[in-house]
N, C-alpha and C positions, 0 to 999 in steps of 0.2 A: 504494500500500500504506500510505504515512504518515498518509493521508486515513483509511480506516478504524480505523485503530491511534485517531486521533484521536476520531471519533466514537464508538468503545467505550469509551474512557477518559469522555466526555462523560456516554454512555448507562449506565454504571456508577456516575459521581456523581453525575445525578441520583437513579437510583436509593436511593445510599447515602442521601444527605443531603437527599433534598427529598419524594419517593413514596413509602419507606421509612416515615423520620417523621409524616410525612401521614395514612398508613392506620394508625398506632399512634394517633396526636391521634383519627384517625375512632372508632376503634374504642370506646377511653377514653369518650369524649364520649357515644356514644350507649351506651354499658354502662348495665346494668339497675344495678348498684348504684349509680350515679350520681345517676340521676334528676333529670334537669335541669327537668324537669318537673312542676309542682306539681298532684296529685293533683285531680280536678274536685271532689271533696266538701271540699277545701279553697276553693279558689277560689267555691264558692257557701257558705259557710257567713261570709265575711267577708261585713260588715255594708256594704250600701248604702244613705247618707247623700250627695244630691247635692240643691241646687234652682237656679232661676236665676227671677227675674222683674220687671218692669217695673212702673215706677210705674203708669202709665195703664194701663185694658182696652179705653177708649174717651175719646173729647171731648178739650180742649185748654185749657190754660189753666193760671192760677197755684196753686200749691197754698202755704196759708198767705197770709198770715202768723198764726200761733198766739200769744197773749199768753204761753205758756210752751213749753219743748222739747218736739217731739212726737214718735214716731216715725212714721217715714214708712209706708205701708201699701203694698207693690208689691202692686196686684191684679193685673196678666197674669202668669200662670203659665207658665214655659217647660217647665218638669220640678220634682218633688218628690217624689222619690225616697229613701222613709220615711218623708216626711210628716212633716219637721220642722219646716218655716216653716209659719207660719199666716199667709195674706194679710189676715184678720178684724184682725190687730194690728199686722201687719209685723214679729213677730219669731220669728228661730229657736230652735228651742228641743233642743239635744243629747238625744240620746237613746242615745248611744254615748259612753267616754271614748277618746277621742282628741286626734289633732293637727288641727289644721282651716284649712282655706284659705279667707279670706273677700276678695270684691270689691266696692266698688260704686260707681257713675260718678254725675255730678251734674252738669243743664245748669243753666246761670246763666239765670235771671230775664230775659224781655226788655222788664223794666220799668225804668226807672233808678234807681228804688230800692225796696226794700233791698236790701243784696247779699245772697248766696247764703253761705250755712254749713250743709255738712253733717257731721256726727261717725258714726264705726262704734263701737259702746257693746258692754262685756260686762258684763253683772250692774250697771248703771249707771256703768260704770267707762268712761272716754276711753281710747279706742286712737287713733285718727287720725280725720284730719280733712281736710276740703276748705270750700276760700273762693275767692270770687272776687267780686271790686269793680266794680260796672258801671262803666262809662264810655262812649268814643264807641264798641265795638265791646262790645255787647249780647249777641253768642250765642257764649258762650265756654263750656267742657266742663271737667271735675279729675277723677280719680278716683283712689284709691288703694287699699288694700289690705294684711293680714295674715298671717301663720300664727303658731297661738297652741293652745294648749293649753286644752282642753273639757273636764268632770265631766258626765257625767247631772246636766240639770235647769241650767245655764249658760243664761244666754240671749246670743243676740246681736241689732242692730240698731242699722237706721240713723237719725239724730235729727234732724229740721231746727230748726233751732235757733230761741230765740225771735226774734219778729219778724221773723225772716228765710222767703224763699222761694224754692221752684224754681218751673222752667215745664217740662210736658210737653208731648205730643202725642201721635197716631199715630205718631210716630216711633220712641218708646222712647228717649228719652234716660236716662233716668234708671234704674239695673239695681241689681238687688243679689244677688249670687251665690255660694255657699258649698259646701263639700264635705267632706267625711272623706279624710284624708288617709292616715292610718295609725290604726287603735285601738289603745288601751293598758290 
């Protein structure tokens, strides 16, 4: 008899304290005034801003060295979505204000000189940068990356710097890749 007594005492606290509150949490949660849920004509009306693409489209080889800073021109196109980067120049160019996430990677030169200088530029302005000094091991990678704040008409990109150069390939070493992260 003590046994039952026992698992009714059990079978009623859960109920109080665990089944109880559970189905109030459930109910709450999916309630119509809630709306956890952001409407679809929201969710398509925020702005898509994404690209991602590689130096090379094809062939292998050094690129530079340029007598002055040049921006780098990624022609393989991964995605560009709104069609903000122009591979014609290699720069992006806002089309939205917002916050923005930029990346891009850089293989070091497998020549022994010069070393490798890359810069991420906005409206001619230095955000960050990538170097790296050949020596006895030649195929060395840096990249780095921001989140920065964008006006319609901002530009950004990346610069190999004078006298300096990368090396591609079909590999894709070399990326550069940006997105919208929130508008404002």
């Amino acid at each position: 008899m003590g046994h039952n007594l026992f698992c009714g005492q059990v079978a009623s606290l859960l109920l109080e304290h665990i089944i109880t509150p559970w189905e109030q949490f459930r109910s709450w949660i999916f309630s119509p005034e809630l709306n956890v849920n952001p409407p679809q004509s929201k969710l398509q009306k925020s702005p898509r801003v994404a690209f991602s693409a590689a130096l090379r489209d094809s062939g292998s080889g050094d690129i530079g060295p340029f007598t002055t800073s040049t921006p780098l021109k990624y022609k393989k196109i991964f995605s560009n979505y709104g069609n903000c980067y122009n591979p014609s120049t290699g720069v992006f160019t806002a089309k939205v204000n917002g916050v923005y996430f930029f990346r891009f990677s850089m293989f070091n030169n497998v020549s022994p000189t010069p070393n490798s200088v890359v810069s991420l530029k906005k409206n001619d302005q230095l955000l960050v940068s990538v170097w790296d000094t050949s020596g006895t091991d030649s195929h060395d990678m840096g990249s780095n990356a921001v989140v920065i704040p964008l006006k319609v008409g901002d530009n950004v990109y990346v610069e190999l710097a004078a006298n300096r150069l990368v090396f591609d390939d079909g590999m894709t070493y070399n990326t550069f890749s940006g997105f919208l992260l929130f508008p404002e």
